[in-house]
N, C-alpha and C positions, 0 to 999 in steps of 0.2 A: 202246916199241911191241913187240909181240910178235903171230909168228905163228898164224893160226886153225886150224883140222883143214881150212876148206874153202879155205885160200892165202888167206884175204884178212887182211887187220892192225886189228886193233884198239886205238884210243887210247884209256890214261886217265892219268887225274892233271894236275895243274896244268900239270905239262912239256908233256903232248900237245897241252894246249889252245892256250898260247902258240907251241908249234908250227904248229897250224895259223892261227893268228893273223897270225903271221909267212909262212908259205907262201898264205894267202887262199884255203884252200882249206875246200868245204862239212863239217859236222858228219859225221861216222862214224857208219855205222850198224853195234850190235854184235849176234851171234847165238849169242855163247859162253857166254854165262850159261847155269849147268848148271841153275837153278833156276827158270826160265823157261820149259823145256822147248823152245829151240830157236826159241821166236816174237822176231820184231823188235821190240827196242825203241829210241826215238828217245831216247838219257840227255843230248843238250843243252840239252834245258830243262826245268823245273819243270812237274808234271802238277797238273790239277785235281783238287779235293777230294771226287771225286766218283764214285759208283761207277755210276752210269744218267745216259740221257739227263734224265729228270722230275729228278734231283737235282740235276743242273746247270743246269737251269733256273731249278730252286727257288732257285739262291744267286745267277741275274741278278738276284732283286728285293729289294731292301732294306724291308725292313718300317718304317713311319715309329711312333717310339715317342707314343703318348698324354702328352699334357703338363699335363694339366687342374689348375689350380694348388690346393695344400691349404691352406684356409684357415689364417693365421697363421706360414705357413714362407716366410721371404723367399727371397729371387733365385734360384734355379735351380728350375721346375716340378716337382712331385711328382706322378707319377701315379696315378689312381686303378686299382684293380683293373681287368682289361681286360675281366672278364666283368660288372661293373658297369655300367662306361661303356659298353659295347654295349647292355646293358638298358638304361640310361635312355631313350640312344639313339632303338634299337626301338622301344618302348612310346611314344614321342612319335611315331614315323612309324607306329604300327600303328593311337592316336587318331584320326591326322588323317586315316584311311584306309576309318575306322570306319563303317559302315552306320548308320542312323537306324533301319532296322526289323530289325537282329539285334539278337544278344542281345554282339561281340564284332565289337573288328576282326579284318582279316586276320592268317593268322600270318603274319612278315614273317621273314626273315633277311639278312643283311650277304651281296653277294658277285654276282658272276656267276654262273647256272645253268650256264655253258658249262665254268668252272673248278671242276673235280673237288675241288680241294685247298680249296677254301671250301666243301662242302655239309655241312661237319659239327659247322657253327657251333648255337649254342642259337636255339632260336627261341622269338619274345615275340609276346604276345597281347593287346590292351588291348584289356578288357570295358566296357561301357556299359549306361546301364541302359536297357532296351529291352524289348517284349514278348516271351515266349520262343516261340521257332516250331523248325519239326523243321528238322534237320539237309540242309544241301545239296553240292554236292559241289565248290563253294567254300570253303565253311568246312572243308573237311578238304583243300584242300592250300597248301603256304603260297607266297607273292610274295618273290622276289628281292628286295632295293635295294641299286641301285647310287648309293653315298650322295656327293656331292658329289664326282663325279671330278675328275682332273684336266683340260686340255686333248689329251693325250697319250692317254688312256684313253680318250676322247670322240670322239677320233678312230678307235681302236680298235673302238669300238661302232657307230660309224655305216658306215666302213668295209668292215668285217663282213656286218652286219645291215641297212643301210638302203639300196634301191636309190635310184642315183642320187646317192651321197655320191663325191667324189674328192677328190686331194690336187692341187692348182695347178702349175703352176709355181714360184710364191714362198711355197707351202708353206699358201697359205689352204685351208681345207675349202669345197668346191662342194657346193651341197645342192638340192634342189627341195623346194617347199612346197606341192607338191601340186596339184590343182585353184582352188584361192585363193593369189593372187599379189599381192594387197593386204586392206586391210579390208574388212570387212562391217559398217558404218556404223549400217544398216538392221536387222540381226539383231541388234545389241548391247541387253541389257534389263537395268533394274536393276528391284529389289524396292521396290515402291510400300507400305508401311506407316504407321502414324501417324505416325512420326518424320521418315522422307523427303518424307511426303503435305506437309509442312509447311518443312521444311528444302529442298529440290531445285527446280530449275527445271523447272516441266513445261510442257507448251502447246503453244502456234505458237513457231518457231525452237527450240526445243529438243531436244536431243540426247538428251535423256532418255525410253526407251521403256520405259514400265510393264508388268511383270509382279506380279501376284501371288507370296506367299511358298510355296504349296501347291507351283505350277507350279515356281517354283528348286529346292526337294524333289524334285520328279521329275525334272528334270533331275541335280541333282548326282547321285540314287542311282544314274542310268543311266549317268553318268563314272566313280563308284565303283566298279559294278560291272563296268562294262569294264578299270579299272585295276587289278581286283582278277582280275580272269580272265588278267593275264597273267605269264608267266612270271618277268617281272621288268619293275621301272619305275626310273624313276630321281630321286632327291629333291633338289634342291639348299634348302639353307639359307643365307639371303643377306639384306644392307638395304639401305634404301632410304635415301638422303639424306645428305650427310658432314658435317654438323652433327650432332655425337653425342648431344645434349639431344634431339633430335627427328629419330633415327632408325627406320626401321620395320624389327620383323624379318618377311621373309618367306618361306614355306614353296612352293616349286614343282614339283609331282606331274607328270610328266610320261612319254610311253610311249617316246619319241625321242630318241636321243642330240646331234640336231642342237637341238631344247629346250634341250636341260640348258646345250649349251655356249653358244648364244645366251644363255642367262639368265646364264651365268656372266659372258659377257663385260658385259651391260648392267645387271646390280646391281654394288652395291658388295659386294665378295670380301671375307670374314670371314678376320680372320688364325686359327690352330690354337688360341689361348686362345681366342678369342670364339667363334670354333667350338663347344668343346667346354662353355661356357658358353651356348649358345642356347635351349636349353629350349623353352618353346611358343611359336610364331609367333603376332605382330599379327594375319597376313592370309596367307591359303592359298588357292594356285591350281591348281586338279583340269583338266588339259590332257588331255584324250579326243579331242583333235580329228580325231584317225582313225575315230573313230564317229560315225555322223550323231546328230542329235535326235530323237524319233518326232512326225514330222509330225501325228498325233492330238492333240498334247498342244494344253493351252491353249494360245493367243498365238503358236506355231509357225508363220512364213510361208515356212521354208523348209527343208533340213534342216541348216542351220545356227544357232548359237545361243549365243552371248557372255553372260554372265549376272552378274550383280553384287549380290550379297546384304551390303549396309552392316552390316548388324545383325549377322550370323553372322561378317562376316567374310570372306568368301571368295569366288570366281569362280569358274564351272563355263566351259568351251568345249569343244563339241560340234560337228564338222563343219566344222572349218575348222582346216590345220594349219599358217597363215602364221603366224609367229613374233611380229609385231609386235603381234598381239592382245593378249601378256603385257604389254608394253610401257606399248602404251596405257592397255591395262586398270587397270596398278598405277596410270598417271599420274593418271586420273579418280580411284580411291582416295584420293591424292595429294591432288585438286584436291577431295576432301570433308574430310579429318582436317585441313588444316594450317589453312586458314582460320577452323577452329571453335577453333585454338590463336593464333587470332590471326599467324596467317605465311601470308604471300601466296604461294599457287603461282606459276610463269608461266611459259608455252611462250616459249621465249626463249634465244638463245645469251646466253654470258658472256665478258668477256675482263677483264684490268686488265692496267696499263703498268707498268714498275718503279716506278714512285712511290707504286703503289695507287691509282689512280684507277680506278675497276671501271666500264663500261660495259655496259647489257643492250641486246640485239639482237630485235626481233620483226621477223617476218616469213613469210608466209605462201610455199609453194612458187614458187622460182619468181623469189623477189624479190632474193636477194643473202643472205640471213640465215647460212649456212653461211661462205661467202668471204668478207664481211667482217667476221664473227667471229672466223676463222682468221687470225692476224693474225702473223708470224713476229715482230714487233718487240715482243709482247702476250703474255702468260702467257694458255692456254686456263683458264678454270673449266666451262665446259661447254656444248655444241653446241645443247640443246635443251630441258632440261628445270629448271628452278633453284625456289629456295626463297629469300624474303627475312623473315628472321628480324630480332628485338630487337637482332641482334648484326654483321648483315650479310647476305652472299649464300651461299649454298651450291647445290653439284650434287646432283643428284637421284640421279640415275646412278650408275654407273662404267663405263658405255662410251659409244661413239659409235655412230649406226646412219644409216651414211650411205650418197647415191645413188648409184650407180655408172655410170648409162647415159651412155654418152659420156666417159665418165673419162680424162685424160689424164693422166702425170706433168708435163707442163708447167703446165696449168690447175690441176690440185688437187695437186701433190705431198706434201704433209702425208699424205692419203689414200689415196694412190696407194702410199706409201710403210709407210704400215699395216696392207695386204694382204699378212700375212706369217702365219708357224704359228699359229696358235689364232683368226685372223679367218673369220669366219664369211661365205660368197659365196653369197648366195638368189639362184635361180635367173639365174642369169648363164651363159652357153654359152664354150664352150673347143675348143679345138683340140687332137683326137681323139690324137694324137700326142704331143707334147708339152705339153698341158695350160695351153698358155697364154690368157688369158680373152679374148674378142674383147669390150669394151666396149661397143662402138655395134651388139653384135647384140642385137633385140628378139627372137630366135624365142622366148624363150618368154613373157616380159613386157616392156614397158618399164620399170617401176617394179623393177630390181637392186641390190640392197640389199651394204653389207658392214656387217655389226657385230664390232667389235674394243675391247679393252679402250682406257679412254684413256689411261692412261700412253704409249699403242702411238704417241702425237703428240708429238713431241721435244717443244713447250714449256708441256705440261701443268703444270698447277700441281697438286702433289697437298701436302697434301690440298684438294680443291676447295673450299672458301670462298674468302671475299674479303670487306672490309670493304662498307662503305654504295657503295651507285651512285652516282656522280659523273651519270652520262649517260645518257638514256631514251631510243633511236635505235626508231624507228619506222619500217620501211620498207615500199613501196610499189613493186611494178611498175605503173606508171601509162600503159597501152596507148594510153589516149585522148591522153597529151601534152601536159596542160594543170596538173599539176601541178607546180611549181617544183622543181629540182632537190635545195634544202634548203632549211627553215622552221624557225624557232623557234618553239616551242609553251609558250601560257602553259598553269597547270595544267586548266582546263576544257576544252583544245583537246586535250593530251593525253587527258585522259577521254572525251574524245569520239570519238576517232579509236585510240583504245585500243578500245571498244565495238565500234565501225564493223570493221576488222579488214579494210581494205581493199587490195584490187590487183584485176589485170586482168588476165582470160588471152585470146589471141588463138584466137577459133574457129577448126573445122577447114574446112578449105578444098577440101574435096570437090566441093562444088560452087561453091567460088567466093566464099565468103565470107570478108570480110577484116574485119568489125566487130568490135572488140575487146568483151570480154564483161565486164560487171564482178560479181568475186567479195567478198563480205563473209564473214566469217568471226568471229565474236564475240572477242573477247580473242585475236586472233589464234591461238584457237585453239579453236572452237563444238564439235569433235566431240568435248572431253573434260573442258571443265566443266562441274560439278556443278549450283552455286548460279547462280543469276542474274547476269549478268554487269556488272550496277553493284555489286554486292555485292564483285567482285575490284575492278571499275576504284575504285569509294570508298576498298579499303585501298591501292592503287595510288598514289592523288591523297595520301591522310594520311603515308604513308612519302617520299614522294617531298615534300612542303611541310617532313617533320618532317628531312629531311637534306641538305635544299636541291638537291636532282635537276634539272635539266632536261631538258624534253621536245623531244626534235625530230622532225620527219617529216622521209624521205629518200627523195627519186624516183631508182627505180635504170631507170625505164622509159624513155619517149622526148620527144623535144625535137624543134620544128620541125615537130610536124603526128602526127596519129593513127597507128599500124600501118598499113604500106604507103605513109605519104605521107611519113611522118619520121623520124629515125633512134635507133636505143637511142643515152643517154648515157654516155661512154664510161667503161668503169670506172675506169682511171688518174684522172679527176672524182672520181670517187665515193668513191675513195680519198681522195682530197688533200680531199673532205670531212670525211670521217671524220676524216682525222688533223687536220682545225683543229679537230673537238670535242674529242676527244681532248685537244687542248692545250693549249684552253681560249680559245686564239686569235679562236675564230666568237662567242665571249662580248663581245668586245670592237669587232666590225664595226659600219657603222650597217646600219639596217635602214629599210625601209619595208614599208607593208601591201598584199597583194592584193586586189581585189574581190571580191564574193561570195563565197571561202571565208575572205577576212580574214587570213590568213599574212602572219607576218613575214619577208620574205626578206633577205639581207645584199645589201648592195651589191657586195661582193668577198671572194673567196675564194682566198687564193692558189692559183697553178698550174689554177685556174680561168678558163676567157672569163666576162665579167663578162656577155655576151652574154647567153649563155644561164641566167644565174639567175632572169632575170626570162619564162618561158616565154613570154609574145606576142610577144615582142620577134623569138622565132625563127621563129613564124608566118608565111609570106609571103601566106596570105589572114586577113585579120584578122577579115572578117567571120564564116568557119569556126570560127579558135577559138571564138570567143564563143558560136556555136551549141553547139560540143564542151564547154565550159567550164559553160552550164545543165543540157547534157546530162546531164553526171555529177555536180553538185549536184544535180539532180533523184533522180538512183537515192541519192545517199546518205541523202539526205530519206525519200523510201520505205523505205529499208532500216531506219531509226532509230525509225518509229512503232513496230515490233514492242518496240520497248523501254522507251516514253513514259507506257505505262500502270503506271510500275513505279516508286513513288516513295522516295527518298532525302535523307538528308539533316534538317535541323531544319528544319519548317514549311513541305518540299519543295526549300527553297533549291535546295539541289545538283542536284535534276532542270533545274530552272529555267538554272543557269548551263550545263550541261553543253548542252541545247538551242540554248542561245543563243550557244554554240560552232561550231554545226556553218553551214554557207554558209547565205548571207543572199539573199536572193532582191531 
């Protein structure tokens, strides 16, 4: 130690330090450095490498090196030049970006406009060949991409930039979707051409609304052009489906960071090779949904406008920025490419047991389809969307996008437990303070979405395949009460009630209406198949004969009398159903047959009342059911002509059996 000029004592050397080590007293501050000029400096620790604030920022971020592999050099990636890989890059998102009546996409560059230190990247152009027209004052400035963020970055963007984004409590992103807080059904149009005029289902019952190809032209130019007026957009490159023989790549243009990370979390995420090996996308989706449609245009009934061009490829949305229109949109995609490859789409969760026994689930809102797919003793394959291939089952996906109103950790904890960093919270309300979600507030919709990656479910199965279905569970909230709790279905009766796409939802009671309402929904799923829907149920009945499937219908609805007279059956039931399929145990019960719709019921199911399988039985006016019982054979009869005119099969056979499935008068 030794004294200063101003009495205080300065330590150095190993000895001081140990001294103060030993005495537990704070670091020394010295001011006798003659070559310091008398400023304070802190000499107990290690200084940063840096001479500005901007330069120590610069060395927070680690820069991720390019991996792109060279052809014929094993194991460890070789990367390509970096001004290379950013031009291929470019020029593929400057294509997909590219106007019909210039002469030139946008110029595009890598980066945020906000960040100084990226604007002095190269910028790339891809030309097309097009009329040549005079210069506008688009083509001379160029678009930001923000290319495939991370989740972390996405939050950063919406955070920022997008009112109405916050961070949760348990760290999900809260977002609003805008004026539209579900689908638009009604505004969704595909391109009527020779090929779809012929392939697609049009008509009565059909979800298919024709546009012309002119009109999807003026549409996409008017998405283009909005996407190209902004400062920066953002692209995710990503597939569809985890069967790699029959993956789709697809391209996502979008203006919104809460886009990008929804898409991120519900495609399947490309690892850094596959990445940097994507090249041109299957199918590309132009998301403008911040800009309406011009109500002028052809076929416009409103200023919104979903749009689907088979031929080209691609989806235009205009005027509507609820997230799940990507969703659907690619699924319909989905439900035209796989079935002309001979693989059966299907709206449908997946589960298998450690043995491989794979189970699919349909079921319309409302019915159980979510919760008894979720199965903790069951490997998920996936919640909603699946692909049956020559080789088995696969998920569509790579996320989940599930309901949130009323969400409990006790009722759905799998989900509950999902809402964490990178899950995405559509319009769901919070607490102003603390940020935590209130579930059961409707103020801004009822329909509260979370979308999360699926891994984000402890007993995901990645990669999402699974051998042949063992089990084809059909379910059914059955309001009227008259359908048996479980049925074994031969293969006709599945086809037929595969078509039907039946449940029942309890109207509203405004004024006092308690009449359950019955809903049909085609393949349990009308609003997003393509073809005709014996066209899915025929490859349905041929996979399911060629790998010995059985079919079952599952009433998750009521027992004991109609909504208001009788009671839901209890799911703890509904369970100890499921798991006799499962086990294969219900294979082995006796059975007898119902009247009129002709169901095979089991006599016993364990941890079941044997009571209640046979639904009259819990009736106490008998004469009501039977009223209720024509009732709702009657509407399925109705519902089934829209599809009778539509023949299948060798010499119709198959229309014929499938008819003669459905309740017998």
């Amino acid at each position: 130690m030794a004294a200063n000029g101003n009495g205080e004592v300065a330590v150095n050397g190993n000895g001081a330090a140990a001294a103060r080590k030993q005495k537990g007293t704070l670091p020394s501050i010295t001011t006798s450095d003659k070559h310091h000029h008398e400023v304070c400096h802190d000499m107990s620790a290690p200084t940063v490498k840096a001479q500005t604030i901007d330069e120590l920022h610069s060395l927070q971020k680690k820069k991720s090196a390019p991996n792109t592999p060279i052809k014929g050099i094993q194991g460890t990636f070789a990367a390509l030049p970096e001004e290379e890989r950013q031009k291929q890059q470019l020029q593929s998102i400057s294509a997909s970006l590219a106007s019909l009546t210039r002469g030139s996409g946008p110029k595009v560059v890598k980066g945020d406009p906000a960040n100084k230190s990226q604007t002095n990247q190269k910028v790339h152009q891809h030309h097309v060949a097009a009329p040549t027209i005079s210069a506008s004052d688009s083509s001379l400035k160029f678009t930001h991409v923000l290319y495939n963020l991370s989740p972390a970055e996405l939050y950063e963007q919406a955070i920022h930039y997008e009112k109405g984004s916050f961070i949760t409590s348990t760290g999900a992103l809260a977002t609003l979707s805008g004026a539209k807080t579900g689908r638009a059904p009604r505004d969704k149009r595909v391109v009527k051409d020779d090929v779809t005029g012929k392939e697609l289902w049009w008509g009565k019952g059909s979800p298919n609304i024709e546009m012309d190809e002119q009109t999807f032209l003026v549409n996409r130019e008017r998405a283009v052009d909005y996407l190209n007026s902004l400062d920066k957009v953002f692209v995710n490159d990503q597939f569809l489906n985890w069967d790699p023989e029959n993956r789709i790549k697809v391209r996502i243009v979008s203006a919104r960071a809460y886009h990008s990370l929804f898409m991120h979390n519900m495609c399947i995420r490309p690892t850094p090779e596959e990445l940097e090996e994507f090249g041109t996308p299957d199918f590309t989706i132009y998301n403008a949904g911040q800009f309406p449609c011009n109500r002028y245009t052809h076929y416009m009934t409103s200023s919104t406008s979903i749009d689907l061009n088979l031929a080209r490829s691609e989806m235009v949305i205009l005027g509507t920025q609820y997230a799940g229109e990507m969703k659907k949109g690619l699924f319909s995609v989905m439900h035209y490419l796989m079935p002309k490859r001979r693989i059966l789409s299907l709206h449908s969760g997946c589960n298998m047991g450690k043995d491989g026994d794979v189970a699919l689930f349909f079921g319309l809102s409302g019915t159980g389809k979510t919760t008894l797919s979720t199965d903790p003793n069951r490997y998920l394959i996936g919640d909603d969307e699946h692909c049956w291939t020559e080789t088995g089952v696969s998920n569509i996906e790579g996320g989940c996008y599930a309901k949130c109103i009323d969400l409990s950790r006790e009722k759905e904890p799998d989900i509950w437990n999902a809402i964490k960093f990178g899950t995405v919270l559509e319009n769901v309300v919070f607490e102003e303070h603390t940020r935590e979600v209130d579930y059961a507030d409707k103020s801004v919709t009822e329909n509260t979405r979370a979308s999360y990656p699926i891994e984000y479910i402890p007993n995901a199965k990645i990669p999402c395949v699974g051998p042949h279905p063992k089990n084809v569970i059909l379910l059914a909230c059955d309001a009227f009460g008259v359908l048996p709790p479980v049925s074994k279905l031969n293969l006709a009766q599945t086809m037929y009630h595969f078509i039907s796409g039946y449940t029942a939802l309890v109207a509203g009671t405004e004024e006092g209406v308690k009449e359950p309402r019955a809903t049909f929904s085609a393949c349990f799923g009308a609003a997003f198949i393509m073809m005709h829907p014996t066209k899915y149920a025929a490859m349905l009945a041929e996979k399911m004969l060629k790998h010995g499937a059985t079919g079952w219908l599952v009433n998750t609805g009521w027992s004991g009398g109609s909504y208001g007279s009788g009671s839901r059956i209890k799911l703890a039931y509904t369970r100890k159903i499921i798991d006799a399929i499962h086990s294969g145990s219900l294979l082995k019960a006796e059975y007898r047959k119902t009247e009129v719709f002709g169901l095979e019921i089991p006599t016993e199911v364990e941890g079941v009342p044997s009571e209640i399988l046979d639904p009259v039985n819990t009736w106490p006016n008998k004469l009501g059911y039977n009223d209720t019982l024509m009732k709702l054979a009657g509407l399925f009869k109705n519902n089934f002509e829209t599809f009778t005119d539509h023949k299948i099969g060798k010499d119709n056979e198959l229309t014929e059996e499938i008819l003669a499935a459905g309740p017998n008068f």
